[in-house]
N, C-alpha and C positions, 0 to 999 in steps of 0.2 A: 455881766461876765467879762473877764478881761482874757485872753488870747496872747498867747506868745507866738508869735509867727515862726515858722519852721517849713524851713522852702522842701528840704528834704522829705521829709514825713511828709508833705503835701504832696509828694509822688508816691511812698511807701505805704502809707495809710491815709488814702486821699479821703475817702466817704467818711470817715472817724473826724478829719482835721478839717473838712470842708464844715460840718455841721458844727463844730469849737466855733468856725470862722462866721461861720450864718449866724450863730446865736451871738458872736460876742457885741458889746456893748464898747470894749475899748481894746485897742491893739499894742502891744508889747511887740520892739525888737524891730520896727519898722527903718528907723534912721540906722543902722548897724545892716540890716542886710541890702540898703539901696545903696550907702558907703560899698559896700561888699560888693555887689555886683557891679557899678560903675567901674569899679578895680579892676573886676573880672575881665570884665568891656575892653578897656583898652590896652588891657596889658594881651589879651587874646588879639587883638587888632594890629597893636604895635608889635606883636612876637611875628606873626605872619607878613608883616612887612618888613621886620629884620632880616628873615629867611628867603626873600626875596619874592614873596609871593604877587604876583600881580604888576611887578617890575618891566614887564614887558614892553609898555611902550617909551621904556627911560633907557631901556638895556639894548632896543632898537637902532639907534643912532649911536650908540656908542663910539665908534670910531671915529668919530668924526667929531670926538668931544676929550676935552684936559683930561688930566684927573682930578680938578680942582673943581671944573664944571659937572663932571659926573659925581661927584660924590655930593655936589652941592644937589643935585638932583636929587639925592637918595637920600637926603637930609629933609629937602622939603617934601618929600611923596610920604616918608617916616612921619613926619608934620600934619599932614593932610590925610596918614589913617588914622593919626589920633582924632582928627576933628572929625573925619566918620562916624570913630567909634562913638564918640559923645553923643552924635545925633542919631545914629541908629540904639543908642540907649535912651536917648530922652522921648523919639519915637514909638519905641515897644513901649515904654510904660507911659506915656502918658496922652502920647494922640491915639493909640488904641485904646487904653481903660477909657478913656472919652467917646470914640466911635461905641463902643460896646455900651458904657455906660448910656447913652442919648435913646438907645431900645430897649433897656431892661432895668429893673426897676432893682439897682442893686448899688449899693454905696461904691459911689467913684473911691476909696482908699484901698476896698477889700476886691476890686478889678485891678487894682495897680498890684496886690501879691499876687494875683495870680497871673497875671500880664511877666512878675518879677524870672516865676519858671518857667513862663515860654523863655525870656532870653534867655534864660540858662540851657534850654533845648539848642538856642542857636546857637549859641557859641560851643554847644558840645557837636555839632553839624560843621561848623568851620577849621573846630580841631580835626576833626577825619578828611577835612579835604588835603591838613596838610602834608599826611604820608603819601595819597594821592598822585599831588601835585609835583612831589619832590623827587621821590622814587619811581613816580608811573608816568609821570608827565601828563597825569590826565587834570585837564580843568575842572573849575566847579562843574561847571554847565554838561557835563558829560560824566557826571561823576553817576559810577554804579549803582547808587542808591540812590539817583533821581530817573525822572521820565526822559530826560535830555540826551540819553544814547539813542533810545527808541526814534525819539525825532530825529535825528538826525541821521538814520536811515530810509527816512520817510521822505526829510527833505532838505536842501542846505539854506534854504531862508531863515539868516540868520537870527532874527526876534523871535523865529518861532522854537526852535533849539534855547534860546536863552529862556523864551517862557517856560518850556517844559522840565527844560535843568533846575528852575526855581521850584518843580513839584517835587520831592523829593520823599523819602519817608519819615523824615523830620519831622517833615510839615503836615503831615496829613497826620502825623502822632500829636502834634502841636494843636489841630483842628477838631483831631476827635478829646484831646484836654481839657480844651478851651468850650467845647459843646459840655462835655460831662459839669464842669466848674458852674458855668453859666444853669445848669439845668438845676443844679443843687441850692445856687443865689439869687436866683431869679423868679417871679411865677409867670413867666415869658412861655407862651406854649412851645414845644420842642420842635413840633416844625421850623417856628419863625425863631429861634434859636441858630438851628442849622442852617437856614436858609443867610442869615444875617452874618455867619461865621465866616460860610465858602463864600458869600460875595465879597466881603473882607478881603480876602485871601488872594478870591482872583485880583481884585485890585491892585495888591501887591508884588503878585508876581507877574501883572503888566506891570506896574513900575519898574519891577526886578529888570525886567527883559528891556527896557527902553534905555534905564540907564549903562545894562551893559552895552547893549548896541549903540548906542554914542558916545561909551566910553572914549574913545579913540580921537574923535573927531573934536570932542569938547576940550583933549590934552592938547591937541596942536592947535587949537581953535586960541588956547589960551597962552601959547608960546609965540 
């Protein structure tokens, strides 16, 4: 059985296009939608770093810089959300379909489609930060539709505010996705499913929380 991949329909009629995806035998359409979303990747990456997102610690010193040295700053930070974007695309789809793959007994190809609509969950999570950001001044990390306001009523330690800003409801739409996907391609029992999903996850949003909190430190560290 041959399968046309279809990221869309994979959210509209996930149980119909998961079981196409389980049975098939070969895949159509794979090299056009990883071209696709790579696209998606950094043009989402490099639009938020046009708009000045995250510019913070370049726009800090400013005064005390040309405009020849500031602009060259916002040439290379433009620079450096492309190489981001690349790596948190080659990332999602291919050191997670590998973690996921290593417990469950499902073809590393047919983990990378489904790996392909997480990222498209994330990038549609960093579009909403940017009216946010722009209009509210609110950061990710505080953004209304993560746990990161909550923390940080709780407490001002900052890693712990950046972990819980990384929980969001994205993610936990992304988690309970990524369990449903798994439960359908896999015969992994669904405890150790879920169990293997969220410890994923935490992992990542300690990373999430480590890199922002040295964001700062690693900029001047490297100037």
């Amino acid at each position: 059985m041959t399968y046309s991949v279809n990221l869309i329909k994979l959210f509209t009629r996930r149980d119909d296009h998961l079981f196409r995806l389980n049975e098939a035998e070969r895949l159509r359409n794979v090299w056009n939608l990883l071209f696709f979303t790579l696209l998606l990747t950094v043009l989402t990456y490099t639009w938020t770093a046009w708009l000045g997102l995250g510019t913070d610690a370049i726009s800090a010193n400013m005064d005390g810089l040309t405009r020849t040295e500031y602009e060259q700053r916002k040439a290379w930070f433009l620079i450096g959300r492309t190489a981001f974007a690349l790596g948190i695309f080659l990332f999602v789809l291919f050191i997670s379909s590998f973690f996921f793959w290593l417990f469950n007994n499902v073809s590393y190809k047919k983990l990378f489609i489904i790996q392909m609509n997480v990222l498209l969950i994330m990038l549609l999570e960093r579009i909403t930060w940017i009216p946010l950001m722009v209009y509210a001044g609110i950061d990710w990390y505080v953004s209304p539709l993560s746990f990161g306001v909550i923390a940080s009523y709780i407490t001002s330690i900052e890693w712990i505010i950046y972990f819980f800003g990384a929980i969001s409801i994205f993610q936990l739409f992304i988690i309970w996705y990524q369990v449903k996907c798994l439960t359908w391609l896999s015969t992994t029992r669904k405890g150790w499913i879920w169990t293997g999903v969220i410890v994923w996850h935490i992992l990542l949003w300690a990373g999430t929380s480590a890199l922002a909190h040295y964001d700062l430190f690693l900029l001047y560290l490297i100037r």
